[in-house]
Backbone as JSON Lines, residues from 0, in Angstrom:
{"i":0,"aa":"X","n":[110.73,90.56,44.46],"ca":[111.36,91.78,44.07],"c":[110.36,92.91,44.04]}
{"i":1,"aa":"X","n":[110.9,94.11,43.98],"ca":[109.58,95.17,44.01],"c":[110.13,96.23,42.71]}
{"i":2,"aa":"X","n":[109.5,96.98,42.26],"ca":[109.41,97.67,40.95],"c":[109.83,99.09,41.66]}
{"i":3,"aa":"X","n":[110.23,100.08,40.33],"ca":[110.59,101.22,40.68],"c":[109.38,102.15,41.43]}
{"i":4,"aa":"X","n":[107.73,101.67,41.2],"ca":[107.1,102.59,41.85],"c":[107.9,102.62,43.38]}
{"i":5,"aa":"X","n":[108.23,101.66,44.21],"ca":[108.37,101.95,45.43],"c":[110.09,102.12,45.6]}
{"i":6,"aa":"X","n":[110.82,102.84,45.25],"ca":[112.43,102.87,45.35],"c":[112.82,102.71,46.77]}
{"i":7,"aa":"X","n":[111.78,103.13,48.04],"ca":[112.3,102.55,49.51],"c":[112.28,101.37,49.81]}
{"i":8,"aa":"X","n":[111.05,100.2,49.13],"ca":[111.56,99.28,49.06],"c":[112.52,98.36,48.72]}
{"i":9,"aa":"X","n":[113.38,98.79,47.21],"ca":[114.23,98.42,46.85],"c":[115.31,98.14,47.88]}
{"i":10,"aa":"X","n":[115.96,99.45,48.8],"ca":[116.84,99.93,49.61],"c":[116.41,98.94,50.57]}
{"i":11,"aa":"X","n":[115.54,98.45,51.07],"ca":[115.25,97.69,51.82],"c":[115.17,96.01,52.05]}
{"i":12,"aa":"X","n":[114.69,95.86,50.73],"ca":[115.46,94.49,49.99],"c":[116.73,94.27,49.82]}
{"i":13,"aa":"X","n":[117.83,95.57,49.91],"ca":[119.12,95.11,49.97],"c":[119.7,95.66,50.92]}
{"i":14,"aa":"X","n":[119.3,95.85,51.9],"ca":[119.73,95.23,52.83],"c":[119.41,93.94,53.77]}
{"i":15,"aa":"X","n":[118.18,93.91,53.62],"ca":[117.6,92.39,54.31],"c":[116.81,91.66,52.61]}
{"i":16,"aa":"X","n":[117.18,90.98,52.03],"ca":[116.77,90.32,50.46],"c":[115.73,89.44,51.3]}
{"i":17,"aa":"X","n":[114.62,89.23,50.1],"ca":[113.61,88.58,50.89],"c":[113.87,87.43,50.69]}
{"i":18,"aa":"X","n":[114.65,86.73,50.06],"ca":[115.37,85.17,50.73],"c":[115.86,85.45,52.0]}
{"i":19,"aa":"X","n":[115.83,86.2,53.04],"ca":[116.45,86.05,54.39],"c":[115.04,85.76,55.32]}
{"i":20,"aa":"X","n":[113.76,86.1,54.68],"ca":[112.58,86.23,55.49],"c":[112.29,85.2,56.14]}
{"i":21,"aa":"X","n":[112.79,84.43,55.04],"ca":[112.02,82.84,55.78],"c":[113.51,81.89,56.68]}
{"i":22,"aa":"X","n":[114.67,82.66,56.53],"ca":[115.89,82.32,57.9],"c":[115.32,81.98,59.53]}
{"i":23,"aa":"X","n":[114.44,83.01,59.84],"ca":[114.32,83.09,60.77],"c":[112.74,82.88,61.04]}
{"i":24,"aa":"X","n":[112.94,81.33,61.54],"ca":[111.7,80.71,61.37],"c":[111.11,81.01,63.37]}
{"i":25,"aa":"X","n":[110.09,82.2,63.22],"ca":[109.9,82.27,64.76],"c":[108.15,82.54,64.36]}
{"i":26,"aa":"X","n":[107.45,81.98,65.35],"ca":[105.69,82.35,65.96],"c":[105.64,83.06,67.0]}
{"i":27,"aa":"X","n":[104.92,83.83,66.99],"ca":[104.58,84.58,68.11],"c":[103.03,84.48,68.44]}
{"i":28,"aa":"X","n":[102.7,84.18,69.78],"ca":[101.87,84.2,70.7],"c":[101.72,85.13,71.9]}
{"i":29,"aa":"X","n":[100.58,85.97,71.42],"ca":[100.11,87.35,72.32],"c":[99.17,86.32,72.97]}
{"i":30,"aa":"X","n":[99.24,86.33,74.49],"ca":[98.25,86.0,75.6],"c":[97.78,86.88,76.66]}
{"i":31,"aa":"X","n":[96.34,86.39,76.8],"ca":[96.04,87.92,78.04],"c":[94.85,86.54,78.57]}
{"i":32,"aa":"X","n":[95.62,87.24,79.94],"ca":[95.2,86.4,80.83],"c":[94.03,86.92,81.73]}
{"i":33,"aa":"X","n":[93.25,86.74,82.11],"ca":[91.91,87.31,83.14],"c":[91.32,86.02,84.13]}
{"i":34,"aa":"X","n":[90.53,86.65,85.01],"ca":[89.48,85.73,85.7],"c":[88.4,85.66,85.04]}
{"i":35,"aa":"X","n":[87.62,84.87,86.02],"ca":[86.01,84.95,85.57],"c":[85.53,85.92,85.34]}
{"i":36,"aa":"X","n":[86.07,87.17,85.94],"ca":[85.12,88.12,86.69],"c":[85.43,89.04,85.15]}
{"i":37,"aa":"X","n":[86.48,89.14,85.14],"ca":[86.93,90.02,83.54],"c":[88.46,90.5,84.17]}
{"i":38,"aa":"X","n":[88.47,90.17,85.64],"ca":[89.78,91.21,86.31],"c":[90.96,90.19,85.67]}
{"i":39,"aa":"X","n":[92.05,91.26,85.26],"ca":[93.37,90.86,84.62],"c":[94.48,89.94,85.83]}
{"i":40,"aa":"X","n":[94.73,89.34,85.22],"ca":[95.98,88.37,86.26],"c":[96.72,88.2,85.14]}
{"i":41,"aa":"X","n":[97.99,89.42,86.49],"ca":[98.89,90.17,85.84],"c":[100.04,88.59,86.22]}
{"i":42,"aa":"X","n":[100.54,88.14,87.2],"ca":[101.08,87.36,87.65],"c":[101.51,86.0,87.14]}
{"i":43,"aa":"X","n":[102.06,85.73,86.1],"ca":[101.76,84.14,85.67],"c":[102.66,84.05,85.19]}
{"i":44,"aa":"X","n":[103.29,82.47,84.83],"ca":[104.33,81.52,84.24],"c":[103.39,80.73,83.24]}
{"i":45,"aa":"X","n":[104.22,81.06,82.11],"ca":[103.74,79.51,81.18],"c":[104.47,78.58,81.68]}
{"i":46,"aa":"X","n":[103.92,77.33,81.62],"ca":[104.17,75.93,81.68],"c":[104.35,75.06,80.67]}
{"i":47,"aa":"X","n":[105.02,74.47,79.95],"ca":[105.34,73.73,78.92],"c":[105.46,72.22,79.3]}
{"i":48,"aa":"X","n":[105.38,71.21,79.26],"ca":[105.75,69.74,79.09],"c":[104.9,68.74,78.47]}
{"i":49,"aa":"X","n":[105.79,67.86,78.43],"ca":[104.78,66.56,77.05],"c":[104.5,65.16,78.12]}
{"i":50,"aa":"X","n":[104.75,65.34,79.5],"ca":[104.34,64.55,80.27],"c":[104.2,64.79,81.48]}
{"i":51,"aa":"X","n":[102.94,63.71,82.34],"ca":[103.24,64.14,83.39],"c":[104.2,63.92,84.75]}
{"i":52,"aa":"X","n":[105.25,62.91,84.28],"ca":[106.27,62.61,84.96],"c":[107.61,63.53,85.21]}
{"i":53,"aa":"X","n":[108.23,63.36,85.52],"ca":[109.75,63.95,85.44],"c":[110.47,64.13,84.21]}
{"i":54,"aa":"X","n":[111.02,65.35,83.32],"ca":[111.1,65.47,82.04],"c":[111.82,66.62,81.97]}
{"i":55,"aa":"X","n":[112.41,66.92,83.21],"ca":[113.57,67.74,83.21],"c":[114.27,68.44,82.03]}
{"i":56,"aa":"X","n":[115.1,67.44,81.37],"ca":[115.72,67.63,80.64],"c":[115.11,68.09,78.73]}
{"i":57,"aa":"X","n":[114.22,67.84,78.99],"ca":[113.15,67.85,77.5],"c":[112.75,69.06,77.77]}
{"i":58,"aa":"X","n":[112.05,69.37,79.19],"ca":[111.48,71.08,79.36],"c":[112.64,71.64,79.61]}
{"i":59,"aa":"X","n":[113.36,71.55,79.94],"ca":[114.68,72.45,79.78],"c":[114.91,72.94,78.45]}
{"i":60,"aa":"X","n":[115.05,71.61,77.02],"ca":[115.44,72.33,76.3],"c":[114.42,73.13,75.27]}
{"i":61,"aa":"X","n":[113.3,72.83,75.65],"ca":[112.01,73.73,75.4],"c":[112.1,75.06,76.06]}
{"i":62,"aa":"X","n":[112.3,75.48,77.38],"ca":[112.38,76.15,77.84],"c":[113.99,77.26,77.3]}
{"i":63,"aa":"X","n":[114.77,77.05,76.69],"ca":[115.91,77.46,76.54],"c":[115.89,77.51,74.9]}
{"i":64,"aa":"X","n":[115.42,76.19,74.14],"ca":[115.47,76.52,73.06],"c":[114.48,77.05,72.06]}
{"i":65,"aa":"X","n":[113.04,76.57,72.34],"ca":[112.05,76.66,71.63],"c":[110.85,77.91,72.34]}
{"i":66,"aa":"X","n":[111.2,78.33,73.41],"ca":[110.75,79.65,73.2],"c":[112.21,80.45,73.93]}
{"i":67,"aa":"X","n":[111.85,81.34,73.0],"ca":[113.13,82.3,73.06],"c":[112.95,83.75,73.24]}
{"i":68,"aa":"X","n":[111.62,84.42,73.82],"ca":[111.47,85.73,74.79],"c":[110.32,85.64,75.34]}
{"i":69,"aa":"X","n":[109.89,86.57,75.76],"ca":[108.84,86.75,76.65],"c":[108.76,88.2,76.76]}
{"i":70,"aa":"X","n":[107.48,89.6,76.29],"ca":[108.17,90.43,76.36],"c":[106.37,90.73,77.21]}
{"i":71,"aa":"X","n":[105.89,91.0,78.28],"ca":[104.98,91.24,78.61],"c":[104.53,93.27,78.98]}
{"i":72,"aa":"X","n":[103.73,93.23,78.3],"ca":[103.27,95.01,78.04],"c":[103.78,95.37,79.41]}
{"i":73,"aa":"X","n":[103.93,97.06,78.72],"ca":[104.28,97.63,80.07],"c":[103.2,98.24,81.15]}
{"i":74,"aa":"X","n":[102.21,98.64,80.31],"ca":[100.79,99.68,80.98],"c":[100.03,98.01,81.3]}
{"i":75,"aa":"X","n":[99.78,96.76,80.54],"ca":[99.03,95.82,81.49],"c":[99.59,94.57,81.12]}
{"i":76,"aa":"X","n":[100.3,94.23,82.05],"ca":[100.94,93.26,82.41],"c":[100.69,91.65,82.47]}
{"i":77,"aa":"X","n":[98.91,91.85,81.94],"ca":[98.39,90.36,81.68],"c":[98.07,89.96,80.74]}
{"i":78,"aa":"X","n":[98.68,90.93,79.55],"ca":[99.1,91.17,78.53],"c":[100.57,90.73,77.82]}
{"i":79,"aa":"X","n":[100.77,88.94,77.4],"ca":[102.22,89.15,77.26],"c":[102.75,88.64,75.51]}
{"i":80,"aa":"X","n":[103.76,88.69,74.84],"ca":[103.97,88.05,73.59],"c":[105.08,87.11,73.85]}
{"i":81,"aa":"X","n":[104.59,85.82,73.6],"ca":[105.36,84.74,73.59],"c":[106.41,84.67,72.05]}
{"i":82,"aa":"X","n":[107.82,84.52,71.92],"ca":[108.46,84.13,70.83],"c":[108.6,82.88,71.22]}
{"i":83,"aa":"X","n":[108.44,82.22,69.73],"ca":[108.32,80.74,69.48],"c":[109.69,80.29,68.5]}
{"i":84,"aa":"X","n":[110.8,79.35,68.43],"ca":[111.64,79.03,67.7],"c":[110.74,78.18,66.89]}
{"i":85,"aa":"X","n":[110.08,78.2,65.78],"ca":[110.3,77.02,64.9],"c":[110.88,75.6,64.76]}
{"i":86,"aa":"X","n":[112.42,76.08,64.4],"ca":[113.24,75.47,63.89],"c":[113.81,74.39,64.8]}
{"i":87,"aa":"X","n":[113.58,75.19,66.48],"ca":[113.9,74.37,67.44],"c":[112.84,73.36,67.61]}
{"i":88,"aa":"X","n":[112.02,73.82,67.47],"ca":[110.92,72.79,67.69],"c":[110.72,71.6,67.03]}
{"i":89,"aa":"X","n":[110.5,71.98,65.47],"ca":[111.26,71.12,64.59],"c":[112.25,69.56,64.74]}
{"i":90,"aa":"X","n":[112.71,70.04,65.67],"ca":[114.32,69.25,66.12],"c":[113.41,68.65,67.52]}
{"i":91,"aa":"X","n":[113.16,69.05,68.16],"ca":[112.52,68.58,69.23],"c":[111.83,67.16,68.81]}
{"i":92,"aa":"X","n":[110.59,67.78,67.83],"ca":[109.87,66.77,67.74],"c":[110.15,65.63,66.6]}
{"i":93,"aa":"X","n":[111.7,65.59,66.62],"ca":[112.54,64.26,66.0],"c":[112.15,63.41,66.86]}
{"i":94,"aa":"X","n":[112.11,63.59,68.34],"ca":[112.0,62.43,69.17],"c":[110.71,61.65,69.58]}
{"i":95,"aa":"X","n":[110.84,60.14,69.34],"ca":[109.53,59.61,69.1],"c":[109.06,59.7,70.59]}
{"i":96,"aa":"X","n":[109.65,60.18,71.36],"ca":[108.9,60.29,72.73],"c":[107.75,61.37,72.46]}
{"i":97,"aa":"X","n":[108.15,62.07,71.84],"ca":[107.29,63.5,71.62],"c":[106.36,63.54,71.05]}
{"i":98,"aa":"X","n":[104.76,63.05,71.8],"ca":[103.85,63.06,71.1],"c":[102.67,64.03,71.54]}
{"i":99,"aa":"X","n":[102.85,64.93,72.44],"ca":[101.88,65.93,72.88],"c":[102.95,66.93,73.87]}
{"i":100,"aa":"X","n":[102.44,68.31,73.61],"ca":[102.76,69.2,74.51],"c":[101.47,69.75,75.19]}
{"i":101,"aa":"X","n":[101.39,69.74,76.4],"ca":[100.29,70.75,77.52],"c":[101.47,71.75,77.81]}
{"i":102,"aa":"X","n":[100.14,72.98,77.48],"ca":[100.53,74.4,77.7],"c":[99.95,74.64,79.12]}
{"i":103,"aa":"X","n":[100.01,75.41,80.26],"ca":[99.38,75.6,81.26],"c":[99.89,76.85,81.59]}
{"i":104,"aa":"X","n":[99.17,77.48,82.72],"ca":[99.45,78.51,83.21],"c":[99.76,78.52,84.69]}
{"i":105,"aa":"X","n":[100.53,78.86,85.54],"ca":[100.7,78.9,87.3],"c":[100.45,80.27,87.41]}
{"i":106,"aa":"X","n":[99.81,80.79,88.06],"ca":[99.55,82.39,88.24],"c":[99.32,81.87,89.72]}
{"i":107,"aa":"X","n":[99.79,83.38,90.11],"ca":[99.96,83.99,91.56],"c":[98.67,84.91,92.01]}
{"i":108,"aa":"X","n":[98.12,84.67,93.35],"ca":[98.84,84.15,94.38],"c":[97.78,82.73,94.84]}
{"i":109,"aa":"X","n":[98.51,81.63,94.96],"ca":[98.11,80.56,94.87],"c":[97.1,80.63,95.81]}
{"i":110,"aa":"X","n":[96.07,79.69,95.2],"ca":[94.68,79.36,96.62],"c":[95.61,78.35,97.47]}
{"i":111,"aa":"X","n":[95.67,78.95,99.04],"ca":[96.02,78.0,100.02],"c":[95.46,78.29,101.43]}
{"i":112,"aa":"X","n":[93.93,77.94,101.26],"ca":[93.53,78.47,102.45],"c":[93.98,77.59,103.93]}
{"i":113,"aa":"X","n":[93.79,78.0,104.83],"ca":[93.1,79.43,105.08],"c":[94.07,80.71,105.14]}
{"i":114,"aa":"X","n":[95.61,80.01,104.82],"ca":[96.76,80.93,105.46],"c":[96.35,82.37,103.42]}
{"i":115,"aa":"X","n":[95.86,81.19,102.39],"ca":[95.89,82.35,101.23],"c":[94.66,81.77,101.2]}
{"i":116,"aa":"X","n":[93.5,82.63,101.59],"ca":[92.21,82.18,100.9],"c":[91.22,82.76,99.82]}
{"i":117,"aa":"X","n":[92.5,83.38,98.89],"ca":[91.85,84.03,97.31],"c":[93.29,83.65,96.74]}
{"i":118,"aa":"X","n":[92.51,83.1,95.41],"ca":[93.93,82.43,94.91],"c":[93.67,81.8,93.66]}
{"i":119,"aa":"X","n":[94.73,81.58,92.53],"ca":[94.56,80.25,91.68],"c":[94.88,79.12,92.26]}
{"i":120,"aa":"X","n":[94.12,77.85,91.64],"ca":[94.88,76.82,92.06],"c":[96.15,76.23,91.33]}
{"i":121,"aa":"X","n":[96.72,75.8,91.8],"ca":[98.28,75.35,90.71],"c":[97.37,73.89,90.92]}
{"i":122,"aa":"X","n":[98.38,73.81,89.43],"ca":[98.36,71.8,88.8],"c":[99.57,70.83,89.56]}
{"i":123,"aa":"X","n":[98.67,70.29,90.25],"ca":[100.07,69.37,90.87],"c":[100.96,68.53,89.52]}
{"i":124,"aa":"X","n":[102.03,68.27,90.66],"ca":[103.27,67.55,89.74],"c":[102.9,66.41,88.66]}
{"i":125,"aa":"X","n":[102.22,66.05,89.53],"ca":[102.16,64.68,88.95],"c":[100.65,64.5,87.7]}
{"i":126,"aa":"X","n":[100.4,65.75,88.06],"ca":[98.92,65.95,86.48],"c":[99.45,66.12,85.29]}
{"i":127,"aa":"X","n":[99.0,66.01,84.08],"ca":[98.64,66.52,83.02],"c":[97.71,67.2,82.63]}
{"i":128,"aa":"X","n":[97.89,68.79,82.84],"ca":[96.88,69.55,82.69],"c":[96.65,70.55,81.94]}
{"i":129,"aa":"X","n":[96.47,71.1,81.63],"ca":[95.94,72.81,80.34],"c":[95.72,72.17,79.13]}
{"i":130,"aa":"X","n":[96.34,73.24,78.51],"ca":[95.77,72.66,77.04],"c":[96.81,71.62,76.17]}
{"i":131,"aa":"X","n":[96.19,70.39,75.88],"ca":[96.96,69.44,75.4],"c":[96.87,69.57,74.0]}
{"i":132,"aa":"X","n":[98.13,69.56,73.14],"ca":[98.63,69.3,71.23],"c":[99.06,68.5,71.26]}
{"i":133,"aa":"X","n":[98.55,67.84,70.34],"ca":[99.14,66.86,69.63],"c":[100.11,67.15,69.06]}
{"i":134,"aa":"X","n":[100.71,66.04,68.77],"ca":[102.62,66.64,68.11],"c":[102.72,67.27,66.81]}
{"i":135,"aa":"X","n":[101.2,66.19,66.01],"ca":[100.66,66.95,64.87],"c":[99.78,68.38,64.45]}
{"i":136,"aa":"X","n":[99.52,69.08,65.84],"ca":[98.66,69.96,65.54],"c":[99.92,71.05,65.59]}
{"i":137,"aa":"X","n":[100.91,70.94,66.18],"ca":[102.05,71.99,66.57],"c":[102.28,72.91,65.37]}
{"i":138,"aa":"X","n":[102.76,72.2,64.47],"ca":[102.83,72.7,62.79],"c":[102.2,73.91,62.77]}
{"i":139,"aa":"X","n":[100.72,73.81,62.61],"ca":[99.75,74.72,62.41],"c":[99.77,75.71,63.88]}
{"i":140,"aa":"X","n":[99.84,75.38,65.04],"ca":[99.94,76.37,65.85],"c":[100.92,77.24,65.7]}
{"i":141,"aa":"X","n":[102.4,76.7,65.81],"ca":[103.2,77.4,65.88],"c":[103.86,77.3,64.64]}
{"i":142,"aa":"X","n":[103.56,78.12,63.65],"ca":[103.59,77.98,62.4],"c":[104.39,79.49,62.39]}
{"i":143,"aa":"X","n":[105.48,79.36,61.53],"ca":[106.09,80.57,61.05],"c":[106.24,82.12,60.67]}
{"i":144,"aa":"X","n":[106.17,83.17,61.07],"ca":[105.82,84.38,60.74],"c":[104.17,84.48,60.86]}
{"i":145,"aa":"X","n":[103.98,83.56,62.36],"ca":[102.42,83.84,62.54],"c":[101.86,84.53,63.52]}
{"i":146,"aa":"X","n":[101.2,84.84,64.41],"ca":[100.6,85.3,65.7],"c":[99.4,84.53,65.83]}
{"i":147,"aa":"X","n":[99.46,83.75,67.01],"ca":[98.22,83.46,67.87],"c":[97.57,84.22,68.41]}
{"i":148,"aa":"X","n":[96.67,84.02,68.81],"ca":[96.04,85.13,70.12],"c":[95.29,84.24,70.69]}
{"i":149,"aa":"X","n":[96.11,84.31,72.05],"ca":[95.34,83.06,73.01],"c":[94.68,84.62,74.28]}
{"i":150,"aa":"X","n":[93.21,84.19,74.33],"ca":[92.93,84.61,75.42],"c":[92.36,83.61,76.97]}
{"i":151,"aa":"X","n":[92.78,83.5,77.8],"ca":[92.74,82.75,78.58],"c":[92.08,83.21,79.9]}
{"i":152,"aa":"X","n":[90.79,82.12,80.5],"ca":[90.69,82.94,81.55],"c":[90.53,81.48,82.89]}
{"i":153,"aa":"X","n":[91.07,82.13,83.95],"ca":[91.08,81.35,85.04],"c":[90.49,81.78,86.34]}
{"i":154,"aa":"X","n":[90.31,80.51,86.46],"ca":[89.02,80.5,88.16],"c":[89.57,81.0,89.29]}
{"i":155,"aa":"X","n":[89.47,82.5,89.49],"ca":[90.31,82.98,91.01],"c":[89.4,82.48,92.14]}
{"i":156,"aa":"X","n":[89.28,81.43,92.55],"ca":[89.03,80.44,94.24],"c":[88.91,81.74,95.26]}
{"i":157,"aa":"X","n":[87.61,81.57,96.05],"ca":[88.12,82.21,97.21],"c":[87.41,81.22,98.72]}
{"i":158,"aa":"X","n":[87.99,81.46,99.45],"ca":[87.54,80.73,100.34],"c":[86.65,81.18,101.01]}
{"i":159,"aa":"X","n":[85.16,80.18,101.85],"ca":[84.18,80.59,102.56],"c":[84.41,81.49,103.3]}
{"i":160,"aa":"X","n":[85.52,81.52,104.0],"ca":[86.07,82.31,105.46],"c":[86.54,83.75,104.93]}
{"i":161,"aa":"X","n":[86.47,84.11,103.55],"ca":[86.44,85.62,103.2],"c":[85.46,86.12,103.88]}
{"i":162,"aa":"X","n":[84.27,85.58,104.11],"ca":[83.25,86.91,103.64],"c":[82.69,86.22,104.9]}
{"i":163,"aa":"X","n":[82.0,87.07,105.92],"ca":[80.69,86.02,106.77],"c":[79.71,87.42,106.89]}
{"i":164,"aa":"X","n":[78.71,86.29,106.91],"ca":[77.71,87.02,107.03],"c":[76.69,87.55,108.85]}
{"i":165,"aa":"X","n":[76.64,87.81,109.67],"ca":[75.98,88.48,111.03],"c":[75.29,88.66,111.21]}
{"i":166,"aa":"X","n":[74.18,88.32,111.39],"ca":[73.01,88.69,112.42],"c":[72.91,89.21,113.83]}
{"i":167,"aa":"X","n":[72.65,90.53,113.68],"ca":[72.51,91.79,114.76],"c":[71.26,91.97,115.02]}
């Protein structure tokens, strides 16, 4: 509750009472993505799954239920804020299958030389790769009315056949 020094708060407590604060159980994760070099890579997908097999239906409902926006800046774009459901997650990790999530990143434009020979590399299908949680560390990551700040940086590949060197 708040006291008469602040009377705008009052007005504000009734309309949203701070028993509603904790309703809406969401984390948010600001990520900014770069190379080695410091240059921004604006281009990227998070990746979510708890295996490295076929799991369709589990990243689906991760993908649909347990994060729920994506709002990436407008002036730099490798710059983005992840919303996190809680509550969904919560429910997720009822299932004893669920004992780690890898976070990863796919950013554009893929190394495929020689036809793309500056590039990230993508994680094939069949890896388990980025950053792996435990089912128990989730809690504390994606913990309620919190913000992460993940800064992330990845190896932009370029191929030999960029650059040659001549003797004249």
């Amino acid at each position: 509750g708040s006291t008469g020094h602040f009377a705008y708060q009052q007005q504000l407590d009734s309309q949203n009472p701070p028993a509603n604060w904790q309703a809406d159980l969401r984390s948010q994760v600001l990520c900014k993505l770069q190379d080695q070099h410091g240059d921004p890579v604006t281009d990227y997908f998070l990746e979510m799954y708890r295996t490295a097999n076929a799991d369709s239906r589990f990243e689906q409902r991760l993908y649909q239920q347990f994060l729920r926006h994506v709002h990436p800046h407008s002036q730099q774009p490798q710059n983005r804020a992840f919303y996190f459901d809680v509550a969904a997650l919560n429910e997720l990790k009822q299932s004893p299958n669920f004992q780690q999530l890898f976070l990863s990143f796919h950013a554009q434009p893929l190394f495929k030389p020689p036809r793309q020979p500056a590039g990230f590399s993508a994680v094939p299908a069949s890896a388990a790769a980025g950053l792996r949680l435990a089912v128990e560390e989730l809690a504390q990551i994606f913990a309620p009315h919190q913000t992460l700040l993940l800064d992330v940086e990845l190896t932009r590949q370029v191929a030999e056949s960029v650059f040659t060197l001549q003797r004249h």
